[in-house]
C-alpha positions as CSV (number, residue, x, y, z in Angstrom):
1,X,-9.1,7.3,-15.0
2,X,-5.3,7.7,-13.5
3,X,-3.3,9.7,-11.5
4,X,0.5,10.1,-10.8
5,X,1.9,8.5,-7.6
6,X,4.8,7.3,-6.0
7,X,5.3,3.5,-6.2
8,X,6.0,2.3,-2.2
9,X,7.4,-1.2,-1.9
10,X,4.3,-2.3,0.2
11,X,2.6,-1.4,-3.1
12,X,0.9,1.7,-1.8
13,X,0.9,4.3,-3.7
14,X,1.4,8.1,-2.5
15,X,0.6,11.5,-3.7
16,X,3.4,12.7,-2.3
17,X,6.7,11.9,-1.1
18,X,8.1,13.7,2.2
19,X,10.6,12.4,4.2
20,X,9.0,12.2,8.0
21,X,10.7,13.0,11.3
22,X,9.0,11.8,14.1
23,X,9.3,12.1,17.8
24,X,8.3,9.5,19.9
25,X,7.2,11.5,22.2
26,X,6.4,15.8,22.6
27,X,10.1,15.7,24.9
28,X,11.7,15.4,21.7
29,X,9.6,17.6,19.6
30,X,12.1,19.8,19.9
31,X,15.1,17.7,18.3
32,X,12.4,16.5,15.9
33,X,11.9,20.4,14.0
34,X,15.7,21.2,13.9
35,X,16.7,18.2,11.9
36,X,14.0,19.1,9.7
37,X,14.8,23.4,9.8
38,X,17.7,22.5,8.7
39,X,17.4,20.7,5.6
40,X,14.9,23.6,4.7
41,X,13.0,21.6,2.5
42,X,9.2,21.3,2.1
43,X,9.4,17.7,1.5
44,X,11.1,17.3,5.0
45,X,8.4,17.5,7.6
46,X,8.6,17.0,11.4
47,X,5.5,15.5,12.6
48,X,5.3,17.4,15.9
49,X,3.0,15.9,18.4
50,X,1.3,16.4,21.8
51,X,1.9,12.8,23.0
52,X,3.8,12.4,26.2
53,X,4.6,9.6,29.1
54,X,1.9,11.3,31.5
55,X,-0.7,9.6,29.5
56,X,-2.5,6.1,30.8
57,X,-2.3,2.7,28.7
58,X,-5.7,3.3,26.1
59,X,-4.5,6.5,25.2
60,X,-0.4,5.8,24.2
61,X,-2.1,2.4,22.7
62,X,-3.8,4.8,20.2
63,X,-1.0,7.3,19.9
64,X,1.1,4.1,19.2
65,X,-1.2,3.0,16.5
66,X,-1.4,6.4,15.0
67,X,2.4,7.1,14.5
68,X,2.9,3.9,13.0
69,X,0.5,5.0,11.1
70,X,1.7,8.6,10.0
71,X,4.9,6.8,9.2
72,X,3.6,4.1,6.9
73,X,1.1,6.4,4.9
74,X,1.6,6.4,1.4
75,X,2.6,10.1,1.0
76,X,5.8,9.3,3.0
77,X,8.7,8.0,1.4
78,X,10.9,7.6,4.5
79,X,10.9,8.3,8.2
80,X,13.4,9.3,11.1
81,X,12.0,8.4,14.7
82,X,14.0,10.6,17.5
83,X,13.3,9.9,21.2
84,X,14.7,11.4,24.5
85,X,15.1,7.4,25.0
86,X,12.4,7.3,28.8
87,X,9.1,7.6,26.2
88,X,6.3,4.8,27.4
89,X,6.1,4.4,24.2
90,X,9.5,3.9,22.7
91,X,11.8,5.1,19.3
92,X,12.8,1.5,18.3
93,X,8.8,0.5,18.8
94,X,7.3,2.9,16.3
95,X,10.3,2.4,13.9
96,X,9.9,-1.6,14.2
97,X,6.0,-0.7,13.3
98,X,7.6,1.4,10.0
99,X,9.7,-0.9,8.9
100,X,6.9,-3.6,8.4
101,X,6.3,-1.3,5.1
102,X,9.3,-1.7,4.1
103,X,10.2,2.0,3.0
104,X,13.4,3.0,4.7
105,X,13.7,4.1,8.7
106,X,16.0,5.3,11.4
107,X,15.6,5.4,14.4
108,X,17.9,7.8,17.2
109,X,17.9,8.2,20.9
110,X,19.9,10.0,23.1
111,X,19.3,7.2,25.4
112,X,21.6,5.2,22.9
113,X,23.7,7.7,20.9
114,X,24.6,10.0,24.1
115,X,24.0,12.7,24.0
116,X,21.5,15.6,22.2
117,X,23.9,16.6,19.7
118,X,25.1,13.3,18.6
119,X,21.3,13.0,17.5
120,X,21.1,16.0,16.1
121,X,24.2,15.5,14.0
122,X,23.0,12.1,12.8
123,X,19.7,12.7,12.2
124,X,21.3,15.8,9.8
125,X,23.3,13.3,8.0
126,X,20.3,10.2,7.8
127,X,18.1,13.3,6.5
128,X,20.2,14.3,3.8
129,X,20.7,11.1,2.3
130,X,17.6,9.8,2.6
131,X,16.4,13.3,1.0
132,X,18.6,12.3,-1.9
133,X,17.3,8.8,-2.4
134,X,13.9,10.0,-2.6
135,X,14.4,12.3,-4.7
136,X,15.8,9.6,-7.3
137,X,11.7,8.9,-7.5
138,X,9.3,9.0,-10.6
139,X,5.5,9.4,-10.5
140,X,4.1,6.8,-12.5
141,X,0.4,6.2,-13.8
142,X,-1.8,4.2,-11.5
143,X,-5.7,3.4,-11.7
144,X,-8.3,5.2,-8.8
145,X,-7.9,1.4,-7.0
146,X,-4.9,2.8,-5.4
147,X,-6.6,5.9,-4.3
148,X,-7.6,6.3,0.0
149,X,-9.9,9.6,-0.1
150,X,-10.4,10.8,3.4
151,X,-13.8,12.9,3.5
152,X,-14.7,15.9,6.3
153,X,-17.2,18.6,6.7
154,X,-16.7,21.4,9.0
155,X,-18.2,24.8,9.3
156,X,-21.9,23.0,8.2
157,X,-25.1,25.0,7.8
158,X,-28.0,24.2,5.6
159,X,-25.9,24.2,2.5
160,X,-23.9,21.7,3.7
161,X,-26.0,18.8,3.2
162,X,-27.1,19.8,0.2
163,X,-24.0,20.7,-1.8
164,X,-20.5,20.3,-0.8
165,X,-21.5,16.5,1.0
166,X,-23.5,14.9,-1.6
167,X,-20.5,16.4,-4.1
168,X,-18.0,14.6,-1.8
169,X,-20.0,11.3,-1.6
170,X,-20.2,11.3,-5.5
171,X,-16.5,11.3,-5.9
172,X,-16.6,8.5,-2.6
173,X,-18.8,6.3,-4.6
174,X,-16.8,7.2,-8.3
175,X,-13.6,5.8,-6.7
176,X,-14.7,2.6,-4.8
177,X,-16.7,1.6,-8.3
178,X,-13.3,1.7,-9.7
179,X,-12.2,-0.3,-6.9
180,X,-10.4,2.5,-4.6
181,X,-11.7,3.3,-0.9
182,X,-13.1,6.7,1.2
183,X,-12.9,6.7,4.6
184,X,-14.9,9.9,6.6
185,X,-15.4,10.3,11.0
186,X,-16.9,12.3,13.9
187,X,-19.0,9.8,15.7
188,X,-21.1,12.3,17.3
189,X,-22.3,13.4,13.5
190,X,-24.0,9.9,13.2
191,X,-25.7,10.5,16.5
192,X,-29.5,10.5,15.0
193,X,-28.5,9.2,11.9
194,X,-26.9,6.4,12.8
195,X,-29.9,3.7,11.9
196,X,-29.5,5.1,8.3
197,X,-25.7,4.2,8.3
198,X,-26.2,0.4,10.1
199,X,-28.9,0.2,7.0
200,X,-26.0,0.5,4.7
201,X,-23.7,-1.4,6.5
202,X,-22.0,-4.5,4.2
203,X,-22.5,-6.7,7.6
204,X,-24.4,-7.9,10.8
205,X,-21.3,-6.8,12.7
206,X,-20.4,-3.8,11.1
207,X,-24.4,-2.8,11.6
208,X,-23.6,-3.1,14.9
209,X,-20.4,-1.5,15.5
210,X,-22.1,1.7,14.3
211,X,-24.1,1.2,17.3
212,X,-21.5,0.4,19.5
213,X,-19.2,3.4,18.3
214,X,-22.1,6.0,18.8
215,X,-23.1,4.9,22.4
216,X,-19.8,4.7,23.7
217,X,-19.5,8.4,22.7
218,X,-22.7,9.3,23.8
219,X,-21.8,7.7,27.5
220,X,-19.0,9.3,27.6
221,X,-20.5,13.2,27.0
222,X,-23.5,12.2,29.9
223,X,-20.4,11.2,32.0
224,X,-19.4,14.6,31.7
225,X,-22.5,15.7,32.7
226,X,-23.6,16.6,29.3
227,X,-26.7,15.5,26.9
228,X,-25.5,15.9,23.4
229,X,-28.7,15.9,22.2
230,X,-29.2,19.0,23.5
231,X,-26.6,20.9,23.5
232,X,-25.6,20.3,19.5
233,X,-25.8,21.6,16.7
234,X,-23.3,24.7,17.9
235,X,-24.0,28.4,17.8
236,X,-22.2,28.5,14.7
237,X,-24.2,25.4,12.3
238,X,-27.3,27.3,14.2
239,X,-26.2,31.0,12.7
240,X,-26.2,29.0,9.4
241,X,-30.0,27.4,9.2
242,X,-29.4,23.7,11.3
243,X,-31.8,23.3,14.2
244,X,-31.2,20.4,15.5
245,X,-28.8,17.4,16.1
246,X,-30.2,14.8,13.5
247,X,-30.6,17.8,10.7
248,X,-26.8,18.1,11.0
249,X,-26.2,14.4,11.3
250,X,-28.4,13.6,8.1
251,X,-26.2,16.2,6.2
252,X,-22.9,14.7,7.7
253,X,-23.6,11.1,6.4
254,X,-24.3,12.6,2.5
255,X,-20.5,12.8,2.4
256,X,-20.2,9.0,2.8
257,X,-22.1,9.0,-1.0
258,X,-24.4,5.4,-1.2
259,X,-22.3,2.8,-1.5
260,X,-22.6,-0.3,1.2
261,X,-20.1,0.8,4.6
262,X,-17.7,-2.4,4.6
263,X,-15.8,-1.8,8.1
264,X,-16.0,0.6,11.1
265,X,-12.3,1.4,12.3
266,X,-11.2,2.4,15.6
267,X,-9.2,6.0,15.7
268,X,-6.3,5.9,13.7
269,X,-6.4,2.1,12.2
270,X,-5.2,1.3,9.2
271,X,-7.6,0.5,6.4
272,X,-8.7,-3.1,6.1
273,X,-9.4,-3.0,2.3
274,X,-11.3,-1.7,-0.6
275,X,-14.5,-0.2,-0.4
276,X,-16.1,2.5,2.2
277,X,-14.8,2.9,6.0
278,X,-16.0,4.9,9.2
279,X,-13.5,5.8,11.5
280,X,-14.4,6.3,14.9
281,X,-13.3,10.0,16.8
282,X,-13.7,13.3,17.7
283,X,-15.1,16.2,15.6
284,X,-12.1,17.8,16.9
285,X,-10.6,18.5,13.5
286,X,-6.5,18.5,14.3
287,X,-7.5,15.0,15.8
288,X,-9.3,13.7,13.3
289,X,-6.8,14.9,10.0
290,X,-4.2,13.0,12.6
291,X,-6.0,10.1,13.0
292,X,-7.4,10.0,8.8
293,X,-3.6,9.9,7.4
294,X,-2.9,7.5,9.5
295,X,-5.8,5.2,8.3
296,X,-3.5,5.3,5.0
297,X,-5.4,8.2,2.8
298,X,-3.7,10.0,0.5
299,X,-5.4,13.2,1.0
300,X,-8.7,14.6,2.6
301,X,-11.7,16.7,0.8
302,X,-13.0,19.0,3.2
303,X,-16.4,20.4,2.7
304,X,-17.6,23.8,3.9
305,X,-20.7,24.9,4.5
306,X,-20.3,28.5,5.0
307,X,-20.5,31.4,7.8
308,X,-17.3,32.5,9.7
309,X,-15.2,29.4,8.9
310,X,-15.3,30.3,5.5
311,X,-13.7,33.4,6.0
312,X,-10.6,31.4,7.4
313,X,-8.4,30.8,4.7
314,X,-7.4,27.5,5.9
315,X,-9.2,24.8,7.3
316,X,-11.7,25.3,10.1
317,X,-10.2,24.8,13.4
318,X,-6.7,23.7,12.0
319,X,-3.7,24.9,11.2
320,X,-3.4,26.4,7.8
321,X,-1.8,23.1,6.3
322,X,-4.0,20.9,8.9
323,X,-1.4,17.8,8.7
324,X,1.6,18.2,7.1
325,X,1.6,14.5,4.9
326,X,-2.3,15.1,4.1
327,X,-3.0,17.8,1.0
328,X,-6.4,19.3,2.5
329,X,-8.9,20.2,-0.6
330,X,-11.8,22.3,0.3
331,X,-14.8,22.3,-1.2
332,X,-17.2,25.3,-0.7
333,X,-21.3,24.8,-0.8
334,X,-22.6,28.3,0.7
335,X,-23.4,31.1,-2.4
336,X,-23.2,33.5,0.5
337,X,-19.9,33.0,1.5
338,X,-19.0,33.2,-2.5
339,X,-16.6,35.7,-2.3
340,X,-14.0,33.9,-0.1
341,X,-14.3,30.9,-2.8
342,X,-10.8,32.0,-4.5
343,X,-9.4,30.0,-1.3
344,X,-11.1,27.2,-2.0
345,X,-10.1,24.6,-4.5
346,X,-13.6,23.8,-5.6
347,X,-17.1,25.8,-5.5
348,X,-19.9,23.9,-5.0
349,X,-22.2,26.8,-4.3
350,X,-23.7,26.0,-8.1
351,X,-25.8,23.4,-7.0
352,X,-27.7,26.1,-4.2
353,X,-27.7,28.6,-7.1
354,X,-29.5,26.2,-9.7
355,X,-26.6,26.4,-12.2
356,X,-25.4,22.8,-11.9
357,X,-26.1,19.4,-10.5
358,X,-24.7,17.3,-7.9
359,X,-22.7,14.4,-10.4
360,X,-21.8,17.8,-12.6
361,X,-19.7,19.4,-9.4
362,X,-18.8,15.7,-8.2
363,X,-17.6,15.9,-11.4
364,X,-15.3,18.6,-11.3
365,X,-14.3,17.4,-7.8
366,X,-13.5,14.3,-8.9
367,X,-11.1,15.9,-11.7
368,X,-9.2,18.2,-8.7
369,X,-8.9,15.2,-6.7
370,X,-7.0,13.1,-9.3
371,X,-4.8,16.6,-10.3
372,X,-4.1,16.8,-6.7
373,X,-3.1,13.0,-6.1
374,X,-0.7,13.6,-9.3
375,X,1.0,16.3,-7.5
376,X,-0.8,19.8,-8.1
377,X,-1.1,21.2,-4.8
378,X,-3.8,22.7,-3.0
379,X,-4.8,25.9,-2.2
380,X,-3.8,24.9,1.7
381,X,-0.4,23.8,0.1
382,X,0.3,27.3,-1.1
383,X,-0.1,29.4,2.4
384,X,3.6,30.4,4.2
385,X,4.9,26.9,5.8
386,X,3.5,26.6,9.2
387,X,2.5,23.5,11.2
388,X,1.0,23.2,14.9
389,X,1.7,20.3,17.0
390,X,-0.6,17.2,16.4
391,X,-3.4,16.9,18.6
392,X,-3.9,12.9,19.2
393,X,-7.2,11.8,20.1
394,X,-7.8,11.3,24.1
395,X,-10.4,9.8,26.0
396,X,-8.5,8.6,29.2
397,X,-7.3,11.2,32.3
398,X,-4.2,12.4,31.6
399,X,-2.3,12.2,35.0
């Protein structure tokens, strides 16, 4: 099986190709959106953020790591870093980090050029003809090696773990036997499953970094005075048939399919080969789309249980387009909430109902996934354009 991509001369290969402008810090957010207005284009995206200098050394190492990241993914064909020019961490920085991939970058600072409109005027004309460069492009055939699938569930009931998750870890373990890679997240949906996941683990030391990764976010809810295990799952995965902490977790894992887990990756870091990957983070979904695309994935297959979230036509808890580099496909497991599945690439709700098995809808996943990596857009793709700013993933005060 093939899909369509966009050569990169790191020999990535991307399902897309946008043309990034990134500020280096939320000051120049700002600057950042009217280079990019004014090209009007949907391939020109301004990857708006909530980063600033007010934030203490673990956190703008992470937020480092993760624009580097967001500018070396795959789906991006070229980047523009701005900066006010006083960011802690700094233009030239994340562009050096950009460069390493060898797809073109420029960097602008009012620090260097000036003044604001200086920037604004050069970014205009680096945006234009980079634009027209890309655009000189061609998909070509590629095999599923080349393929990152990113993998989240959100709005989980009882369906969940029975439908849309196993669907998504069929297509996981389809694409890594055909020597591609899936990545999935949210540490605190391991917590009471995570002996299952260290069973699967490729590794001593990746066994244990699942244990590492869940106590560390354990500690750090009881240092806020809170006992996870008691006060998960929410009034919402309640509403839809989970009672308890581990139910969820065991659902959250099917995603990850059966296939041995090679590495555990700190939030936002780049993928360190082939195979199956967790990434450690937040449930918070803005975070963790943020912190997936920067891992290198190509695009993310959201599962969804059912309930209120369903009724959202974009992703739970994100922005209609979630990220703008990351085409969001959402799968839907819950026969209930069957009447909202026109806004929802893929139904899964067959398996509940009887009329069709797990490899049968992993199957037809599987299909949408490749059609999407060759270009066909998602259902998220379609909505009005309209981005929020990046949330990045925190765990230090902010001061």
């Amino acid at each position: 099986m093939e899909f369509l991509g966009y050569e990169r001369p790191d020999g990535s290969v991307g399902a897309r190709n946008y043309l990034a402008v990134i500020p280096a810090g939320r000051c120049a957010n700002a600057l950042a959106a009217r280079i990019a207005d004014e090209l009007g284009r949907n391939d020109v995206v301004a990857l708006l953020h909530n980063h600033g200098c007010i934030f203490l050394k673990p956190d703008s190492e992470r937020a480092f790591r993760g624009l580097i990241g967001l500018g070396t993914n795959p789906n991006v064909a070229a980047a523009i870093v701005v900066g006010i020019g006083c960011e802690g961490v700094t233009a030239e920085d994340i562009a050096e980090g950009i460069a390493k991939s060898k797809k073109p970058v420029e960097v602008l600072t009012i620090a260097k050029e000036g003044d604001y409109e200086t920037v604004l005027d050069k970014g205009i004309r680096f945006a234009k003809a980079m634009v027209a460069d890309a655009s000189l492009l061609r998909r070509q055939p590629f095999d599923l090696s080349h393929l990152q699938l990113a993998i989240k569930c959100g709005g989980s009931d009882a369906t969940s773990g029975l439908a849309c998750n196993p669907a998504n870890g069929w297509v996981a373990d389809t694409i890594i036997a055909q020597g591609g890679s899936a990545v999935f997240s949210e540490t605190a949906e391991l917590i009471g499953a995570e002996h299952i996941m260290a069973k699967r683990a490729a590794d001593e030391k990746t066994a244990q970094r699942i244990y590492e990764v869940v106590s560390r976010m354990e500690t750090r809810v009881r240092d806020a005075g809170v006992d996870i295990r008691g006060s998960e799952p929410t009034p919402g995965n309640i509403q839809g048939g989970l009672s308890t902490l581990e139910e969820k977790s065991l659902g959250a894992i099917a995603k990850s399919g059966t296939t041995p887990l090679r590495g555990v990756l700190e939030w936002a870091e780049k993928l360190k080969g082939k195979g199956l990957y967790f990434m450690d983070g937040s449930a918070n979904t803005p975070q963790m789309l943020l912190g997936l695309a920067a891992t290198g994935a190509q695009m993310l297959s959201f599962g969804v249980g059912g309930g209120l979230p369903a009724r959202f036509h974009g992703a739970p808890a994100a922005s209609f387009g979630g990220l703008p580099i990351l085409p969001v496909l959402k799968v839907l497991s819950n026969p209930k909430s069957a009447k909202e599945k026109e806004y929802f690439d893929i139904y899964a709700g067959t398996i509940i109902e009887g009329q069709a098995s797990i490899p049968e809808v992993g199957e037809k996943l599987l299909k949408e996934v490749v059609a999407v990596a060759s270009g066909k857009p998602t259902k998220m793709e379609m909505f009005p354009r309209y981005w929020e700013v990046m949330e990045f993933y925190s765990t230090a005060p902010v001061m």
